[in-house]
Z-matrix of the N, CA and C atoms (Angstrom, degrees):
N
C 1 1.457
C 2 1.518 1 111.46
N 3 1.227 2 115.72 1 -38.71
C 4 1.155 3 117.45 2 167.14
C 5 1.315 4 133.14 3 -45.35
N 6 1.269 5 119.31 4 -46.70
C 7 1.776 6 149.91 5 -170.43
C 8 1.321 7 79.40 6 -71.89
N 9 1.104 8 135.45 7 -62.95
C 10 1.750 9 139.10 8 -171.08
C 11 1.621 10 109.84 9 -46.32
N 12 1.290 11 103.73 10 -67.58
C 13 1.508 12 116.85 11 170.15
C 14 1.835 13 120.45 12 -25.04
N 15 1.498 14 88.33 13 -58.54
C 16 1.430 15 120.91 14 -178.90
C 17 1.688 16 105.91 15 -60.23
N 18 1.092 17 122.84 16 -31.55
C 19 1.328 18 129.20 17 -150.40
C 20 1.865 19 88.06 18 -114.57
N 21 1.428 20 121.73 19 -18.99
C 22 1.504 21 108.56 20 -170.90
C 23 1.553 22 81.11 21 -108.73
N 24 1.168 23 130.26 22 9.11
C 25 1.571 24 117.48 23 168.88
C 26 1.131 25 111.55 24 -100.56
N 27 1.051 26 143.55 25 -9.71
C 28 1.700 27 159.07 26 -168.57
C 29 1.328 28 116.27 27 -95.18
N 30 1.391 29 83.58 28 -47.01
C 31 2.098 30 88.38 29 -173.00
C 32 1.058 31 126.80 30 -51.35
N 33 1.656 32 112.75 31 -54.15
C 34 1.391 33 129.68 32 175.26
C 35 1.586 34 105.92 33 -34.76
N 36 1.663 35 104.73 34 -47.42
C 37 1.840 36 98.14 35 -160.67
C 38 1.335 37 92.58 36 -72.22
N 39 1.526 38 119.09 37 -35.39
C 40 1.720 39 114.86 38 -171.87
C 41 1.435 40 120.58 39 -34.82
N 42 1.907 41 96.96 40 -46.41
C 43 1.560 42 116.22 41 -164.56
C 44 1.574 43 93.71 42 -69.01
N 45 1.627 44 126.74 43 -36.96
C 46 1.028 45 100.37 44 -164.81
C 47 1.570 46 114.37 45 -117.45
N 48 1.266 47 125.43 46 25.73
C 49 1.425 48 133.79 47 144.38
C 50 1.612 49 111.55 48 -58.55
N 51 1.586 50 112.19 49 -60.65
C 52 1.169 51 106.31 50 -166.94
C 53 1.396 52 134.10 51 -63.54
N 54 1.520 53 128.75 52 -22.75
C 55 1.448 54 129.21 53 125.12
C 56 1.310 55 138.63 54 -10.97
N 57 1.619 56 93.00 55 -67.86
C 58 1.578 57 114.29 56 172.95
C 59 1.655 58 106.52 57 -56.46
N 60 0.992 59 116.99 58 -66.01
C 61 1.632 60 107.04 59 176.13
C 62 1.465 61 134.13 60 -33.70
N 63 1.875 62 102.11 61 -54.44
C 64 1.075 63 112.05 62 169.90
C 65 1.706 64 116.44 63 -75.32
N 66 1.113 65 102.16 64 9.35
C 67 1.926 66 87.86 65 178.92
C 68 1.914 67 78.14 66 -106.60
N 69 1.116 68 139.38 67 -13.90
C 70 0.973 69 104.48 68 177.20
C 71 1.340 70 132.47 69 -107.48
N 72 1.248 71 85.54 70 5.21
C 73 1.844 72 111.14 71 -177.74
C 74 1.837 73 89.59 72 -79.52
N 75 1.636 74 124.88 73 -34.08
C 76 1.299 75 112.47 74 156.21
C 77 1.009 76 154.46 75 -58.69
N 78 2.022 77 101.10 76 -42.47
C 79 1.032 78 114.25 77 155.57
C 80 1.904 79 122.46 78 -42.73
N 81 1.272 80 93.80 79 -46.75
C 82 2.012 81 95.40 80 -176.60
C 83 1.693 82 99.25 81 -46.85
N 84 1.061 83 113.35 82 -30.54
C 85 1.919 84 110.68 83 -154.61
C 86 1.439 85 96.20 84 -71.20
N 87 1.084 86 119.64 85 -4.69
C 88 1.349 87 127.84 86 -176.40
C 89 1.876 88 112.41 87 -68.51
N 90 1.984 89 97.34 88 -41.59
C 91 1.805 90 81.17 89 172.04
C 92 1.362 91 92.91 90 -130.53
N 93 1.214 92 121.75 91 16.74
C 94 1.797 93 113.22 92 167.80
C 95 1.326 94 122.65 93 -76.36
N 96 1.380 95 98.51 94 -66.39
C 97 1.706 96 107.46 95 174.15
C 98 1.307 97 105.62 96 -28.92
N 99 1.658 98 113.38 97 -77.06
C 100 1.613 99 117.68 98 -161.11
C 101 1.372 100 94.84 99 -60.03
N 102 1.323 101 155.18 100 -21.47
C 103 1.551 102 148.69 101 -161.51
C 104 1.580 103 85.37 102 -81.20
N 105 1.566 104 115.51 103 -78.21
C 106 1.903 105 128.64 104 -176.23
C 107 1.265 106 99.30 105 -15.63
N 108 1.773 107 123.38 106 -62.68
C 109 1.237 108 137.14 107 -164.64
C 110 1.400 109 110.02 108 -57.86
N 111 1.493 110 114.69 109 -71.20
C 112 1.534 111 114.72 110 -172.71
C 113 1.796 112 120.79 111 -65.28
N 114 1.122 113 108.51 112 -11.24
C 115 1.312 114 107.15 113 -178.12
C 116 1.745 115 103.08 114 -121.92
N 117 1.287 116 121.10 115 10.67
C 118 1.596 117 113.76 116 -165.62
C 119 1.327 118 85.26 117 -108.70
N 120 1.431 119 128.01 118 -32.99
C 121 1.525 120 118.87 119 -144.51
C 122 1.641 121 94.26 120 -107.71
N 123 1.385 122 125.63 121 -38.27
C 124 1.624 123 106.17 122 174.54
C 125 1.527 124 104.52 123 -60.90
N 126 1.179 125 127.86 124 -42.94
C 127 1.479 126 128.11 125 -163.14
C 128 1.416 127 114.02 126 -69.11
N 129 1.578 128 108.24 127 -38.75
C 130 1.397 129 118.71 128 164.32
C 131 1.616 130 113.45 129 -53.25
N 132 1.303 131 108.55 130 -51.23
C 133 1.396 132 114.95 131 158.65
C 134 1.497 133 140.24 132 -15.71
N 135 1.543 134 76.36 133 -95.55
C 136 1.540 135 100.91 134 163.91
C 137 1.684 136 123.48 135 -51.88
N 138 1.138 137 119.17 136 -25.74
C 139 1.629 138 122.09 137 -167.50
C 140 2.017 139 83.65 138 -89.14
N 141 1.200 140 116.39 139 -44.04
C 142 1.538 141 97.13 140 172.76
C 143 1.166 142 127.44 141 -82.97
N 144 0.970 143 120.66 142 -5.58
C 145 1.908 144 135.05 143 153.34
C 146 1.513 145 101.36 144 -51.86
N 147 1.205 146 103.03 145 -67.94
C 148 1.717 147 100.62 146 -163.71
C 149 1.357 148 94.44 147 -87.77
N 150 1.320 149 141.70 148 50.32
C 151 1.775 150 121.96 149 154.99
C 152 1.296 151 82.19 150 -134.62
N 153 1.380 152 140.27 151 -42.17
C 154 1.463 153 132.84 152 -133.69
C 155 1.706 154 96.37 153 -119.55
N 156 1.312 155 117.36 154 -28.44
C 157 1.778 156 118.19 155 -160.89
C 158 1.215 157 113.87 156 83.50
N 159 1.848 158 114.20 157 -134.84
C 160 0.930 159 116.12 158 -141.86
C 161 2.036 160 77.44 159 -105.73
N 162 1.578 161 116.52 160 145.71
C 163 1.136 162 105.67 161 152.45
C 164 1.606 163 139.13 162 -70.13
N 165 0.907 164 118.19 163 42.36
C 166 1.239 165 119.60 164 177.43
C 167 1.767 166 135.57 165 -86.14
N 168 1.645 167 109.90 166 24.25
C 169 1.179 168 108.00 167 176.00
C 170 1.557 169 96.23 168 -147.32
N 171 0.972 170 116.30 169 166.71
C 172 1.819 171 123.86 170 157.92
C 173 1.583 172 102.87 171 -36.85
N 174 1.621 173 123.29 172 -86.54
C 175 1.019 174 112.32 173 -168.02
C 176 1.349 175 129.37 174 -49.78
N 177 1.287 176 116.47 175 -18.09
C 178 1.639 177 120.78 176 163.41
C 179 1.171 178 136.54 177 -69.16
N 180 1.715 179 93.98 178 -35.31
C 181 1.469 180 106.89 179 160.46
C 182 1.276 181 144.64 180 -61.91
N 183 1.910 182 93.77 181 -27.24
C 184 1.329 183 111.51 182 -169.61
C 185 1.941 184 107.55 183 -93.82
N 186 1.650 185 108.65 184 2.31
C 187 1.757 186 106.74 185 -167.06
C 188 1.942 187 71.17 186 -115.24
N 189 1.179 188 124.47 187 -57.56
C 190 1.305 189 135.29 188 -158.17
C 191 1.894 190 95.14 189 -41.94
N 192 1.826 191 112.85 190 -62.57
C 193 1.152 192 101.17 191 -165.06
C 194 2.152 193 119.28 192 -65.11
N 195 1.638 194 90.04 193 -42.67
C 196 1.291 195 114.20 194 159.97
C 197 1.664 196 100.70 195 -13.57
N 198 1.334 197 109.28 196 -86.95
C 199 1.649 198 128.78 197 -159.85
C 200 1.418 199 105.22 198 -65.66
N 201 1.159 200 147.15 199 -53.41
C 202 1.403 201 149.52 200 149.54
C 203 1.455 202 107.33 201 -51.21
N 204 0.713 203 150.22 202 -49.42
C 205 1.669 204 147.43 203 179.53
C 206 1.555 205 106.77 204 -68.55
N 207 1.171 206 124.48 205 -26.52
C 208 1.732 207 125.01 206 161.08
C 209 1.767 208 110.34 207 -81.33
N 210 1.058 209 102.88 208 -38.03
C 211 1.604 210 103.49 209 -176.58
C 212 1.025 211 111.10 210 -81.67
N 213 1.288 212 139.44 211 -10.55
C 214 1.735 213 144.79 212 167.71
C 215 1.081 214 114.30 213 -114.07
N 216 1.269 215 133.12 214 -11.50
C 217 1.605 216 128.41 215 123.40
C 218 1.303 217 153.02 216 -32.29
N 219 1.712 218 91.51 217 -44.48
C 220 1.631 219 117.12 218 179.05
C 221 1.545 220 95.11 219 -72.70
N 222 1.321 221 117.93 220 -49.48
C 223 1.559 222 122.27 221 -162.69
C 224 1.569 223 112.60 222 -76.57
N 225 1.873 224 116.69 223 -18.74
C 226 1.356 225 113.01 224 -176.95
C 227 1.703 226 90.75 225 -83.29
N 228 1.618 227 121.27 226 -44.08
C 229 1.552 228 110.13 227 -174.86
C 230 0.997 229 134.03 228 -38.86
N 231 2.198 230 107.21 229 -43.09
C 232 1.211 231 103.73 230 -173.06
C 233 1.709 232 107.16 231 -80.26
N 234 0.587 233 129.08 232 17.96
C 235 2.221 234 133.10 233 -165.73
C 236 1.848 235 72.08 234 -111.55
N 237 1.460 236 123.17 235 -77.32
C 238 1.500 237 118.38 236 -174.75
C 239 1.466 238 130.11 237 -60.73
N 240 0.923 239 110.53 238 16.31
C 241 1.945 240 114.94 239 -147.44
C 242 1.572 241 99.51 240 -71.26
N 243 1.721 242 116.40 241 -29.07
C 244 1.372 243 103.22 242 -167.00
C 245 1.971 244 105.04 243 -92.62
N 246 1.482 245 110.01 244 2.80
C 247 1.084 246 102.38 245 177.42
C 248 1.662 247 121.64 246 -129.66
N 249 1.453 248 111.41 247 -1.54
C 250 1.397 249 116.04 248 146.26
C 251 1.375 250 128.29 249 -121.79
N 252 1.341 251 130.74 250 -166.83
C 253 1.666 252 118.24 251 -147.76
C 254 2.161 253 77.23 252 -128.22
N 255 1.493 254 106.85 253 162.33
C 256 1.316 255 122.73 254 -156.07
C 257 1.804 256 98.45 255 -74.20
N 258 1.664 257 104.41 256 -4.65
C 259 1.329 258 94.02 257 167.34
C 260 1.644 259 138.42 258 -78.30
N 261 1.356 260 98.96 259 -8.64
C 262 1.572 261 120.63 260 158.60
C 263 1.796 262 104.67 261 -35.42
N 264 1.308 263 110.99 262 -56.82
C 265 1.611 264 111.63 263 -177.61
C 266 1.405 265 111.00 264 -33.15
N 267 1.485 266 88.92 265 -66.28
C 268 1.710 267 108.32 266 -179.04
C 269 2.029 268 123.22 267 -51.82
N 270 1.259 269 81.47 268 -19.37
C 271 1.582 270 88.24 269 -160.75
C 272 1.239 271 97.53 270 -85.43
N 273 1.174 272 107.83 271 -33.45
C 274 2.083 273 122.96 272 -177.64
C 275 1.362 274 103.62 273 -62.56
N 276 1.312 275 112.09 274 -67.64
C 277 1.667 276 119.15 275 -163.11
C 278 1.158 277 103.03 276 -61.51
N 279 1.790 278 137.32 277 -33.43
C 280 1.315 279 122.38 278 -151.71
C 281 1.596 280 88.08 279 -104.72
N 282 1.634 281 120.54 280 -17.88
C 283 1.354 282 111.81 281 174.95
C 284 1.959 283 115.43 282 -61.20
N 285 1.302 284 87.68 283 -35.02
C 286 1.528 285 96.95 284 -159.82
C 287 1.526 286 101.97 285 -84.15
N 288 1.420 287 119.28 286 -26.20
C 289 1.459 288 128.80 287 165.31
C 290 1.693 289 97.43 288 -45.23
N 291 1.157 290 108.22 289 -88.47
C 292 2.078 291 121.28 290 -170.05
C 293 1.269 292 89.97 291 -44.18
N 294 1.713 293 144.97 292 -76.48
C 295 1.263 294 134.06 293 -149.59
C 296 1.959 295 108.70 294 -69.46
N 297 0.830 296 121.94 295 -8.13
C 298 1.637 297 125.42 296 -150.94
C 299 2.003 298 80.29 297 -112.44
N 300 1.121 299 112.85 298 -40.70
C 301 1.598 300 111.12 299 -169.73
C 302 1.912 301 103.38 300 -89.79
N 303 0.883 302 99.69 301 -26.78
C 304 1.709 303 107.58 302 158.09
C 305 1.088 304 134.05 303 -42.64
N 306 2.061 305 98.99 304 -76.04
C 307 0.952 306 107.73 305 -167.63
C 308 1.807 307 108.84 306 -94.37
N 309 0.773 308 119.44 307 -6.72
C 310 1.508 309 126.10 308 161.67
C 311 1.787 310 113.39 309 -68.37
N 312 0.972 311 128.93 310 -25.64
C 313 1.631 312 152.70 311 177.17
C 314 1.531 313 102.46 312 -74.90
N 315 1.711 314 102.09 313 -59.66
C 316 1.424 315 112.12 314 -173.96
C 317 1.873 316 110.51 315 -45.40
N 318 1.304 317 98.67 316 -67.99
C 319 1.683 318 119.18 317 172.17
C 320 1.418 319 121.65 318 -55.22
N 321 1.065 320 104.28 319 6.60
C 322 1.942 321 110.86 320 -171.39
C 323 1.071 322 116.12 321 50.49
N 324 1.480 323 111.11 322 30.50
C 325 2.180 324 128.70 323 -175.72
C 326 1.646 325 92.43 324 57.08
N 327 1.035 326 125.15 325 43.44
C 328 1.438 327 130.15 326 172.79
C 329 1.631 328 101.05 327 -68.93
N 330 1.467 329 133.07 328 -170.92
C 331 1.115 330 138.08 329 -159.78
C 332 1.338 331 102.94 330 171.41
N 333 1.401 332 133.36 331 33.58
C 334 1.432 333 124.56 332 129.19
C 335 1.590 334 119.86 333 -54.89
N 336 1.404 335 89.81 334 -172.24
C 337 1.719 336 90.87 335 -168.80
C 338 1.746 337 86.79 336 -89.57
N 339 1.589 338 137.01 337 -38.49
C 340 1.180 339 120.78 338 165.83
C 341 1.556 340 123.96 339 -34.49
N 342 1.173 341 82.50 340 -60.58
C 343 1.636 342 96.29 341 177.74
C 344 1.593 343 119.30 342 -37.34
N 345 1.270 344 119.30 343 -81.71
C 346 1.116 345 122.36 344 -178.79
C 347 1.251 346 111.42 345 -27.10
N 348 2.051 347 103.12 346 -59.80
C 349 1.687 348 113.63 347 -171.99
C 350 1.516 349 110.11 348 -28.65
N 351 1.373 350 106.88 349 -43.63
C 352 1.898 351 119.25 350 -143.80
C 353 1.351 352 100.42 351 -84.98
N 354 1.570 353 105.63 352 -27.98
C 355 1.931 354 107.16 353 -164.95
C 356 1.924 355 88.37 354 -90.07
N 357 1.394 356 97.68 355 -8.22
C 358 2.047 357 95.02 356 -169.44
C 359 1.950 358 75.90 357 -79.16
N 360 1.034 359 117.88 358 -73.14
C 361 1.584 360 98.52 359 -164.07
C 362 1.299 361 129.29 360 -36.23
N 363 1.188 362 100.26 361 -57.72
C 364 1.652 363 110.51 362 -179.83
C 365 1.598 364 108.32 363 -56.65
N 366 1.164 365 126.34 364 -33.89
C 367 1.164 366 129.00 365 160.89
C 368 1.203 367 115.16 366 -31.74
N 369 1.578 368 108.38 367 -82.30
C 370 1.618 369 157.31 368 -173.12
C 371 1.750 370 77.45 369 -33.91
N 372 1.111 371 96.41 370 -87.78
C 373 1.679 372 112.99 371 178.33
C 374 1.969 373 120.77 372 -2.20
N 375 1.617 374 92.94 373 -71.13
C 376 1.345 375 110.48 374 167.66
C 377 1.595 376 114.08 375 -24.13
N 378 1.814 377 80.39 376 -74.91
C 379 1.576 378 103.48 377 -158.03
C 380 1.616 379 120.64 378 -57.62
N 381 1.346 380 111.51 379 -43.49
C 382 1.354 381 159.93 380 -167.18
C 383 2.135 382 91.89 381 -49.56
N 384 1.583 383 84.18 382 -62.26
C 385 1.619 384 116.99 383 -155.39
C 386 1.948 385 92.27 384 -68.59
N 387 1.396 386 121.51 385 -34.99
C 388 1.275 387 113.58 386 -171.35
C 389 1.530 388 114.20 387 -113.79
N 390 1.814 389 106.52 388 -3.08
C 391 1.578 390 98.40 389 153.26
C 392 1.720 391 114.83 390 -86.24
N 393 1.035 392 111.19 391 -3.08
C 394 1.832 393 124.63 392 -174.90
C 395 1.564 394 98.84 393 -73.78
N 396 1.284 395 103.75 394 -51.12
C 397 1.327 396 104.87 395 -176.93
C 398 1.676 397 125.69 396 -62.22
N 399 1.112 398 119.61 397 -39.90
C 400 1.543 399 136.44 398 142.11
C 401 1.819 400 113.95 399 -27.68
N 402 1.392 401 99.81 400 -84.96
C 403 1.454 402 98.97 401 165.04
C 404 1.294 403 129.79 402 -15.78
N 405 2.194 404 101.03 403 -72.79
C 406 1.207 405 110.48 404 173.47
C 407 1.740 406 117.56 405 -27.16
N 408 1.167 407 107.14 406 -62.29
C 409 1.726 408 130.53 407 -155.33
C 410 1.983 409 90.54 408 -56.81
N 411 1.145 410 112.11 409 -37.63
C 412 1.368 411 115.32 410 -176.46
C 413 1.701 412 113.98 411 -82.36
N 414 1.327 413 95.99 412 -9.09
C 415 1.792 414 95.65 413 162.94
C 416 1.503 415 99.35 414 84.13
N 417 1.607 416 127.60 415 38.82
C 418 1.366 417 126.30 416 -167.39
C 419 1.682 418 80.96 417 -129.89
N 420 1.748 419 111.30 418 154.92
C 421 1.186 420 113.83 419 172.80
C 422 1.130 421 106.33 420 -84.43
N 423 1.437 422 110.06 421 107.41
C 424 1.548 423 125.04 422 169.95
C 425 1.740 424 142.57 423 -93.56
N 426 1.947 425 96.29 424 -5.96
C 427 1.266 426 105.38 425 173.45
C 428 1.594 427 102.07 426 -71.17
N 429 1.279 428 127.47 427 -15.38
C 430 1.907 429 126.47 428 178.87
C 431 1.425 430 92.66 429 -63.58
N 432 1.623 431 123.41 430 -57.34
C 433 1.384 432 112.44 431 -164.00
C 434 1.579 433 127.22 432 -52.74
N 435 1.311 434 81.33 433 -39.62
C 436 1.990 435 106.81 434 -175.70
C 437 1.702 436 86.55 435 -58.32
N 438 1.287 437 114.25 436 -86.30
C 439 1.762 438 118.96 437 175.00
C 440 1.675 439 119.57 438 9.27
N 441 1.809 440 88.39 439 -76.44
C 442 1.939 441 104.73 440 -164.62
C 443 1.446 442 94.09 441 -76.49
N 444 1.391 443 156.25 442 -33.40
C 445 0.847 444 149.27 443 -134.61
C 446 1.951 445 104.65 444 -86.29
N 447 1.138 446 123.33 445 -48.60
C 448 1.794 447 126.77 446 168.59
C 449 1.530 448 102.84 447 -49.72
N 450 1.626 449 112.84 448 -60.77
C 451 1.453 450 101.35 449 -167.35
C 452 1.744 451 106.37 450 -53.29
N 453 1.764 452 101.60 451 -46.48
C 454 1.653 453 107.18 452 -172.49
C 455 1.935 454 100.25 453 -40.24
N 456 1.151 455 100.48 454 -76.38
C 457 1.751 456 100.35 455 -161.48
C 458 1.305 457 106.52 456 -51.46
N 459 1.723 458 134.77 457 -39.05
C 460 1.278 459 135.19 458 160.06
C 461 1.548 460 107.40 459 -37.52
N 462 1.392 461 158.42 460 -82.18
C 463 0.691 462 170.45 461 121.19
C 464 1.564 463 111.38 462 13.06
N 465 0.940 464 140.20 463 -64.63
C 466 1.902 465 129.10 464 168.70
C 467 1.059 466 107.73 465 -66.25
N 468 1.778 467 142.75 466 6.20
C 469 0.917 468 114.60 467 -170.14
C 470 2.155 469 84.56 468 -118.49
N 471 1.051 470 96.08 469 -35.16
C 472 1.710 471 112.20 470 168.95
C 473 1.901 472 100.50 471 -41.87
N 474 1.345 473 105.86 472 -43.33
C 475 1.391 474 102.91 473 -172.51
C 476 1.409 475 112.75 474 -72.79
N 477 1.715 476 96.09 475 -49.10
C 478 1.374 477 88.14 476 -174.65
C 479 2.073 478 130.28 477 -79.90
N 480 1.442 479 93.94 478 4.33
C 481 1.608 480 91.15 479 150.36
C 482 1.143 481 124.58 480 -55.51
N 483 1.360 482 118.34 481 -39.57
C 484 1.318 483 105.62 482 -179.02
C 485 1.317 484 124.34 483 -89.30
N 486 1.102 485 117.98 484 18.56
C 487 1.463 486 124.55 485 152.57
C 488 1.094 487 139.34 486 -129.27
N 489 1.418 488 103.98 487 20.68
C 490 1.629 489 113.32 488 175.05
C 491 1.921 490 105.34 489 -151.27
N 492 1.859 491 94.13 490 53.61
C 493 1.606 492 100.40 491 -155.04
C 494 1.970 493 71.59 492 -84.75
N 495 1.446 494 144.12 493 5.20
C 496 1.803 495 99.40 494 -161.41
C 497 1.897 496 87.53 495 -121.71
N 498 1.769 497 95.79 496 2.45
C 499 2.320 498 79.19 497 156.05
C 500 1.825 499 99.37 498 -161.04
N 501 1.492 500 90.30 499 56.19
C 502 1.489 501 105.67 500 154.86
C 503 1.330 502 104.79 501 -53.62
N 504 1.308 503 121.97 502 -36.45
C 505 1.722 504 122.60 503 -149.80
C 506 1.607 505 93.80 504 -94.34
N 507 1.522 506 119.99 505 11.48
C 508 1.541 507 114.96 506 148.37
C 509 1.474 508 119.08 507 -49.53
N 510 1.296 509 106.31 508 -40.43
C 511 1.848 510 108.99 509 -171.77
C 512 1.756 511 105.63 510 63.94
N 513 1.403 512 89.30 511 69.67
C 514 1.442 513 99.46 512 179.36
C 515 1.534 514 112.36 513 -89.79
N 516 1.110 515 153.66 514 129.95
C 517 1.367 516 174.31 515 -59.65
C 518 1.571 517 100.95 516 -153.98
N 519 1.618 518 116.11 517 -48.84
C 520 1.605 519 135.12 518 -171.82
C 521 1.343 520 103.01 519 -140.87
N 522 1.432 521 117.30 520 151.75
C 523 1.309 522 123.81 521 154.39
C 524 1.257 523 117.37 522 -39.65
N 525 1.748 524 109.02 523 171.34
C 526 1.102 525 101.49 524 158.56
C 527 1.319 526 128.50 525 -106.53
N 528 1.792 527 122.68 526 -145.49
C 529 1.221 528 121.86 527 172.34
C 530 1.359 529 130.01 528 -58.06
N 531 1.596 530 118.67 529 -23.73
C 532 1.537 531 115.59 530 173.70
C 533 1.263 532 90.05 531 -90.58
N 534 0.878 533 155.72 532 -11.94
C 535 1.957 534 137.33 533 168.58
C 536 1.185 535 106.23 534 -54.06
N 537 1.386 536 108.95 535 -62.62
C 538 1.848 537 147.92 536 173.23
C 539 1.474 538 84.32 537 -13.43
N 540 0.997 539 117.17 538 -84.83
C 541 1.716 540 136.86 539 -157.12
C 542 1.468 541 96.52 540 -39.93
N 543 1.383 542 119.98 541 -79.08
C 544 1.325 543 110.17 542 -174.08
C 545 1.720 544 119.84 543 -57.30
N 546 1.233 545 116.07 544 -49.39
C 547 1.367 546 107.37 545 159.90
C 548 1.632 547 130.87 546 -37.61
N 549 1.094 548 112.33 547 -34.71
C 550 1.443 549 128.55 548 179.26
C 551 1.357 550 92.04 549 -55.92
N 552 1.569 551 108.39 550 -90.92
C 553 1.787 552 112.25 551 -179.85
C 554 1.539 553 104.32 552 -31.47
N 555 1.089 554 93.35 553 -91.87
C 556 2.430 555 96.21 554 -166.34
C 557 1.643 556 89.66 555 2.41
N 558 1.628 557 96.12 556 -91.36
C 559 1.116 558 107.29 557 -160.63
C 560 1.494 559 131.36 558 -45.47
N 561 1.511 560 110.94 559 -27.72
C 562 1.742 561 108.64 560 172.43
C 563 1.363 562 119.21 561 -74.32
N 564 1.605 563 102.39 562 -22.82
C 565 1.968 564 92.16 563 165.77
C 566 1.288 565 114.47 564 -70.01
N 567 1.035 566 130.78 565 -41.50
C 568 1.329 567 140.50 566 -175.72
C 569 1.951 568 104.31 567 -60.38
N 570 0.929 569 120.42 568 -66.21
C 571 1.395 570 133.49 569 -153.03
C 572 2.025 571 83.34 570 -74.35
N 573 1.167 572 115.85 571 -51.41
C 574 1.751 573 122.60 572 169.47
C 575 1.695 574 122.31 573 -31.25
N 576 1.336 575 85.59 574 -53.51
C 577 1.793 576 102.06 575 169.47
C 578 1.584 577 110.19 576 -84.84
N 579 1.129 578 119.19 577 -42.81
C 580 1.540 579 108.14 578 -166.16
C 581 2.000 580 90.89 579 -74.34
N 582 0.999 581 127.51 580 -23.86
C 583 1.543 582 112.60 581 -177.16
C 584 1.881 583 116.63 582 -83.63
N 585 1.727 584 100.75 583 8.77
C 586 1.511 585 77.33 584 -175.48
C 587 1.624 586 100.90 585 -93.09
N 588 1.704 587 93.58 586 166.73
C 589 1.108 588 83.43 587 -170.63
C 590 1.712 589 141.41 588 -68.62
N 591 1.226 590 114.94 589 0.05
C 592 1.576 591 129.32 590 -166.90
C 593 2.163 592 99.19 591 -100.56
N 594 1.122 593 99.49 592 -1.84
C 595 1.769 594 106.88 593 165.17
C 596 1.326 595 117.82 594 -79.90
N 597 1.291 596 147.46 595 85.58
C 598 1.224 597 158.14 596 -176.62
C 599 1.423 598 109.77 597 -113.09
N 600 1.598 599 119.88 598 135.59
C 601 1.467 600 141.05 599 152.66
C 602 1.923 601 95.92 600 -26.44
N 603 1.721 602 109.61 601 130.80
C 604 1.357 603 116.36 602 162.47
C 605 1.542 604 129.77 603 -31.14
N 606 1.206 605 120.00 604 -36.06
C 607 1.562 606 146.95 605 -155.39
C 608 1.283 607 104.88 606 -100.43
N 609 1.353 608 127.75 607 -27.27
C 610 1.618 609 110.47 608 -148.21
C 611 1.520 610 69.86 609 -115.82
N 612 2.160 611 118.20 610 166.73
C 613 1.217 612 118.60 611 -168.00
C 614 1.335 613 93.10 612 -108.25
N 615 1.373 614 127.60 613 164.16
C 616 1.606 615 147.66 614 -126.53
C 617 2.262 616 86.94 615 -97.81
């Protein structure tokens, strides 16, 4: 009877730790995410700049997105770590591999400011489409993520023409750090709301 006692005195705090954690595992997303973002995605960048060059072929596209799509993966997991599983890494790099070799194909590796925009969606698209699926599995509304995610990379990469108009013709893999910025925001309202807990997939019950 005792062990019982012991066990109906516990629970209560059980029920209400685990809330507490997760509101604060939200609260963190507050300077992680945007940190993962601004420092995951030039570096992700840059580390496929300097192994791969300029993206301008399939095979560049396909090591270029690879290597930036693992390195801005690794950095969104750890900001997400307590609410998706370490296959996020995987899901990033191989998303950004198919969308980055796409949409670079699509544009004829062109490098207008259209251009970029269009290969940022299809990108966005990729990536967007196989961290959603993750989400999904966690019972979070994840068709929003899939959604914001084309305009997001369309949009940081729109920005960052205008600040990297005199060696755009690097054929860099990702935007850069002023893209970063706005991508950072978009995406942390979005990813903020879709993690609380009362956001659930249509289908599954509340």
């Amino acid at each position: 009877s005792r062990g019982k006692m012991s066990a109906a005195a516990t629970h209560p705090a059980s029920l209400v730790q685990a809330p507490d954690a997760q509101a604060g595992a939200i609260r963190r997303l507050d300077w992680a995410w945007p940190l993962a973002i601004v420092v995951g995605i030039p570096i992700g960048g840059y580390a496929a700049n300097i192994i791969v060059g300029k993206v301008d072929s399939v095979g560049a596209a396909l090591v270029g997105g690879l290597i930036a799509g693992a390195i801005i993966g690794a950095a969104q997991w750890l900001a997400l770590r307590s609410f998706v599983p370490w296959a996020w890494v995987v899901a990033t790099s191989v998303g950004m591999t198919a969308g980055l070799t796409a949409g670079a194909a699509l544009v004829d590796y062109g490098i207008s400011r259209g251009d970029l925009a269009l290969m940022g969606a299809v990108t966005g698209l990729a990536v967007g489409g196989l961290q959603a699926f993750l989400l999904a599995r966690r019972g979070s509304g994840a068709l929003w993520w899939l959604l914001v995610n084309p305009p997001a990379w369309a949009l940081a990469w729109f920005v960052t023409t205008f600040v990297i108009t005199k060696n755009v013709n690097a054929h860099f893999a990702v935007f850069g750090a002023s893209g970063a910025l706005g991508f950072a925001l978009l995406t942390w309202l979005v990813l903020t709301y879709l993690l609380r807990p009362g956001v659930r997939n249509p289908r599954r019950p509340s």
